[in-house]
Backbone as CSV, one residue per row, in Angstrom:
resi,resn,N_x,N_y,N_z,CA_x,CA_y,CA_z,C_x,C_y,C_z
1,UNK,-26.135,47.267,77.059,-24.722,47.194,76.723,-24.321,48.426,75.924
2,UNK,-23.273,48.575,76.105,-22.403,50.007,75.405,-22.316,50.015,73.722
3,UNK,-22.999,50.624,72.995,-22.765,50.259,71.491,-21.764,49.993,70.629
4,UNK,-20.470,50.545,71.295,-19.097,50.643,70.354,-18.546,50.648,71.500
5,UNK,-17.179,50.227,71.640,-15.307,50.249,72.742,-15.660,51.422,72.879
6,UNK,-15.464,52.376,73.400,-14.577,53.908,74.052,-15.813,54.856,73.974
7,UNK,-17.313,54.422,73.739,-18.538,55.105,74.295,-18.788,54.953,75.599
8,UNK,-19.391,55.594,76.186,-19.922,55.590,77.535,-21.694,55.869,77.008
9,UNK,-22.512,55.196,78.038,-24.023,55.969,77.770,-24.193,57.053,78.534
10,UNK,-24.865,57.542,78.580,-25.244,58.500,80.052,-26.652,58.820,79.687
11,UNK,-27.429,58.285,80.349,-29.110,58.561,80.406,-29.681,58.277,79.042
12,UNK,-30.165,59.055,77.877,-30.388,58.440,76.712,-29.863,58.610,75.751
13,UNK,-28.443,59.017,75.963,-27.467,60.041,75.216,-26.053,59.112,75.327
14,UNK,-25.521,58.838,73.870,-24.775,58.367,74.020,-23.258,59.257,73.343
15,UNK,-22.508,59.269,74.351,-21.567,60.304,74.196,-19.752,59.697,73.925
16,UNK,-18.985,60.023,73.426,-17.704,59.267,73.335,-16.907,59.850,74.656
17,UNK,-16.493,58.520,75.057,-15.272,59.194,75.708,-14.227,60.434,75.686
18,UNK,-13.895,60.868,76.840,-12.682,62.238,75.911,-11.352,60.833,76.271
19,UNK,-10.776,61.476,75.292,-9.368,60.672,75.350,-8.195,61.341,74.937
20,UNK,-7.303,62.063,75.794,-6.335,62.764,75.592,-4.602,62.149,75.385
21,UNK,-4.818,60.731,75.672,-3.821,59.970,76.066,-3.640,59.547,77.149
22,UNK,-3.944,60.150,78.232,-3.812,59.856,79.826,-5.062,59.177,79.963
23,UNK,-4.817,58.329,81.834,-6.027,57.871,81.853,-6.603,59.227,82.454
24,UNK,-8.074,58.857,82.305,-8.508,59.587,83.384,-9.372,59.160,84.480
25,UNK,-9.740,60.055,85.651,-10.003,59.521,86.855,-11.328,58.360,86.624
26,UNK,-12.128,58.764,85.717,-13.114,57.997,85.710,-12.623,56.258,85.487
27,UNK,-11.385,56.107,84.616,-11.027,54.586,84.902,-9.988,53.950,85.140
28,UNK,-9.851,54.838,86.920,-8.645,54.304,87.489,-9.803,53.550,88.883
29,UNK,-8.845,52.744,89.947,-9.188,52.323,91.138,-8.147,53.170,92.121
30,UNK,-8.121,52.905,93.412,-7.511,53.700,93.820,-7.306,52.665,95.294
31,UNK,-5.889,52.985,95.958,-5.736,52.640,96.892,-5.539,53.558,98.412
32,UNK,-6.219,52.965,99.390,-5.696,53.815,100.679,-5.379,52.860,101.605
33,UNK,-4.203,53.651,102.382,-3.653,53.007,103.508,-3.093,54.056,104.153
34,UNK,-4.024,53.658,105.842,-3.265,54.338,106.869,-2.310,54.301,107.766
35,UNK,-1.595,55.388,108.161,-0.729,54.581,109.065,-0.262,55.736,110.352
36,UNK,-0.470,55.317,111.165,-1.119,56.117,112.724,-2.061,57.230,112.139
37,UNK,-2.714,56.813,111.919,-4.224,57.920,111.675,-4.213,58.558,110.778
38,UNK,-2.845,58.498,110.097,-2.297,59.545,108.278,-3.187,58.459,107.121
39,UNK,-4.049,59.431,106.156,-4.180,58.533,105.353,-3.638,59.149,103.803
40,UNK,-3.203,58.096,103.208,-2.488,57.744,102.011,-3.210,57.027,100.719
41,UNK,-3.471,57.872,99.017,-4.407,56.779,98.523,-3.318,57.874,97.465
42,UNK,-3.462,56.499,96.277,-3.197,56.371,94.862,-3.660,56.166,94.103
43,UNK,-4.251,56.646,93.429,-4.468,56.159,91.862,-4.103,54.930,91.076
44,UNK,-5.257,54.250,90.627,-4.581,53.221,90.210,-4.435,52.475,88.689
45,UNK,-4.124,51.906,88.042,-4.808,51.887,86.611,-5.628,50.927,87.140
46,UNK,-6.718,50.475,86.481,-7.444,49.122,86.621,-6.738,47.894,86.355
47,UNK,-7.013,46.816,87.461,-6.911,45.332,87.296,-5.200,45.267,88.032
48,UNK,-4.835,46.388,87.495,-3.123,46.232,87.964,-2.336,45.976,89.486
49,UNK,-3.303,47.111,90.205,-2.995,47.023,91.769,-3.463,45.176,92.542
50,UNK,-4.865,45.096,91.717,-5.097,43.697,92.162,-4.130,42.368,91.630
51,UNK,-3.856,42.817,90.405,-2.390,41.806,90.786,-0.973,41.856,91.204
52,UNK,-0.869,43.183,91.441,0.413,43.722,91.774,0.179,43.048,93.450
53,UNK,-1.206,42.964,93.907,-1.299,42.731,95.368,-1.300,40.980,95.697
54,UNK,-1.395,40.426,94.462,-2.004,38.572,94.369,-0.025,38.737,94.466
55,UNK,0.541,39.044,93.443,1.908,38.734,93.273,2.602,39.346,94.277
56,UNK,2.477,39.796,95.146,2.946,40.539,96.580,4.413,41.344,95.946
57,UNK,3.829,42.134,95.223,4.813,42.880,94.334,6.162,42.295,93.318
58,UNK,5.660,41.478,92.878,6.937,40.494,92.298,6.589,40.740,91.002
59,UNK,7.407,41.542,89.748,7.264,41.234,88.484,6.548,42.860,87.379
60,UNK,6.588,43.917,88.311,6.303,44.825,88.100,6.359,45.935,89.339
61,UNK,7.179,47.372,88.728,7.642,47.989,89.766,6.112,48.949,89.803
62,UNK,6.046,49.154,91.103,5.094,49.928,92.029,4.703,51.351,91.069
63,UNK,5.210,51.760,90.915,5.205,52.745,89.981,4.307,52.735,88.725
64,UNK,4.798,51.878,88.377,4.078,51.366,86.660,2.584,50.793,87.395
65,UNK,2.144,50.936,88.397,0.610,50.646,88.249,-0.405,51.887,88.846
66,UNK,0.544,53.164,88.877,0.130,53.819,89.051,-1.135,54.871,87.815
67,UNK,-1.911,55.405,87.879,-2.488,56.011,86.852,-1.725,58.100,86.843
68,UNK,-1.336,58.309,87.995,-0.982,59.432,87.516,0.335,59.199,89.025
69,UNK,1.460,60.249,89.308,2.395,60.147,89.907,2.450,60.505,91.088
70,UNK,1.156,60.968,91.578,0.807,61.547,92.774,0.658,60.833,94.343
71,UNK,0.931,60.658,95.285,0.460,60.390,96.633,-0.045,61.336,96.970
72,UNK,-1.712,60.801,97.125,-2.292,61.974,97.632,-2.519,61.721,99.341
73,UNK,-3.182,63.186,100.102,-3.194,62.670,100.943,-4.739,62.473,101.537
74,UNK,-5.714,63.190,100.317,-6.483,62.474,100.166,-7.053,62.925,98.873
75,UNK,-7.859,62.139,98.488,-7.978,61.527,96.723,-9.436,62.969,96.615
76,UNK,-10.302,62.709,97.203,-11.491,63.483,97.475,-10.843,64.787,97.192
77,UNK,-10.334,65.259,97.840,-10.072,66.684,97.585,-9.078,67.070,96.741
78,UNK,-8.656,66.013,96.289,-6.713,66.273,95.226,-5.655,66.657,96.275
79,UNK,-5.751,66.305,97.459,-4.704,66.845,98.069,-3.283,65.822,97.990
80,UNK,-2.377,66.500,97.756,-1.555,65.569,97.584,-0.357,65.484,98.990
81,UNK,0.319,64.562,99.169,0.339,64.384,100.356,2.126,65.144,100.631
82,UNK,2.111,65.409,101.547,3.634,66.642,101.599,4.874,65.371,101.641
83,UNK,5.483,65.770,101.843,6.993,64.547,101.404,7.252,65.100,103.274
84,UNK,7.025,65.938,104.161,7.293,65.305,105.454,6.402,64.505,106.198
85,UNK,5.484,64.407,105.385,4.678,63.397,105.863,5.026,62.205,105.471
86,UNK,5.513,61.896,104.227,5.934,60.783,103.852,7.177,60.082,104.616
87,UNK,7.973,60.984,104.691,9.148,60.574,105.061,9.107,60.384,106.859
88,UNK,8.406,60.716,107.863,7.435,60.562,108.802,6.919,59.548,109.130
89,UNK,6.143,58.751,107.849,5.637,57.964,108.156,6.190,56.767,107.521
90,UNK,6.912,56.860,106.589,7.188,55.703,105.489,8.940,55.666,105.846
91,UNK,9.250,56.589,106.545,10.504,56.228,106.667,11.550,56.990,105.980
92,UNK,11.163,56.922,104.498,11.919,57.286,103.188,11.110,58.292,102.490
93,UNK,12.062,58.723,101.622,11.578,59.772,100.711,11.634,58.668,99.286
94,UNK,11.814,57.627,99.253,11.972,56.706,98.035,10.101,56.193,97.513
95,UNK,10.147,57.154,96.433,8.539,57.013,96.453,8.320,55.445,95.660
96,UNK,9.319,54.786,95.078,8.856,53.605,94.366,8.471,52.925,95.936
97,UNK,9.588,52.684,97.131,9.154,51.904,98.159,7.851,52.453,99.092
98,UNK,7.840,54.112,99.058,6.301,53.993,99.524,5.275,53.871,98.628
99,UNK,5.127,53.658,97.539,4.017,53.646,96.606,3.710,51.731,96.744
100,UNK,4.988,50.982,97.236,5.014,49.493,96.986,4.224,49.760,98.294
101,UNK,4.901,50.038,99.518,3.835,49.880,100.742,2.290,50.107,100.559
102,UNK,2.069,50.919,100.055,0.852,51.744,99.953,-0.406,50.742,99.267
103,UNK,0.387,50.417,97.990,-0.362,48.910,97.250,-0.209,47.425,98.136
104,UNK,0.764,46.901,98.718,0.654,45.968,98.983,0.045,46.137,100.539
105,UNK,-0.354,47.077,101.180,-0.304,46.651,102.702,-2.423,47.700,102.843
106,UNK,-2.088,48.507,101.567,-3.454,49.174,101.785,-4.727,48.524,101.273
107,UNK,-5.473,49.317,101.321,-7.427,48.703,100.215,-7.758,48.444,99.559
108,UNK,-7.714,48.260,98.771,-7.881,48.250,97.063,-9.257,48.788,96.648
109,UNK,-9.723,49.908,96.663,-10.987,50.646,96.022,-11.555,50.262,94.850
110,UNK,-11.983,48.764,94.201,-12.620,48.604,93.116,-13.127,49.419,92.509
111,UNK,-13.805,50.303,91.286,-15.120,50.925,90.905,-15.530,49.553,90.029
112,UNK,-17.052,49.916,90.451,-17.707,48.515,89.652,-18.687,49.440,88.559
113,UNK,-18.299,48.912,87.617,-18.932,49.416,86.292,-20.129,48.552,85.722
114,UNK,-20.975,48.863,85.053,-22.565,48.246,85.223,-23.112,48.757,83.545
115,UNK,-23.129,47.515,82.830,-23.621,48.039,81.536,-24.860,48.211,81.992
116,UNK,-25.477,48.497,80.762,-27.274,49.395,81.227,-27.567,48.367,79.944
């Protein structure tokens, strides 16, 4: 188990988190969804997308479960995804309604975290 909140271990070294205010990538989840062969993933904060997806978006806007503001177009490389692609595929340039599609209709990428 982790000795203190906001340590991480790493091998026999136990090191603090950096914490700048933002999250960072290490504890977000992330969502993808394709649509005709385009793929689409977000950032997510933890726990949020999975209930933003139980509540089929009711009670919190799409937005607010995001971890940073980006549609990427794919997460792996930071690419972020062009707005004619969006608007292409999603219809709209209204990123709260494609960010709602994106969570409610895409994957939900757990990371599973594992005390030692």
């Amino acid at each position: 188990s982790f000795p203190t909140p906001g340590l991480r271990k790493t091998q026999d070294i136990t090191i603090p988190r950096e914490y700048s205010g933002m999250t960072t990538y290490r504890d977000t989840d992330f969502v993808t969804l394709r649509v005709d062969g385009t793929k689409f993933e977000v950032f997510t904060l933890p726990v949020k997308a999975s209930k933003y997806k139980m509540m089929k978006g009711k009670g919190a806007k799409a937005l607010s479960i995001l971890a940073d503001n980006t549609i990427y177009s794919s997460i792996k490389s930071k690419r972020p995804a062009k707005s004619e692609e969006l608007e292409k595929h999603f219809g709209t340039t209204d990123r709260e309604a494609i960010v709602s599609k994106i969570l409610l209709d895409g994957k939900l990428k757990v990371k599973v975290y594992i005390a030692q």
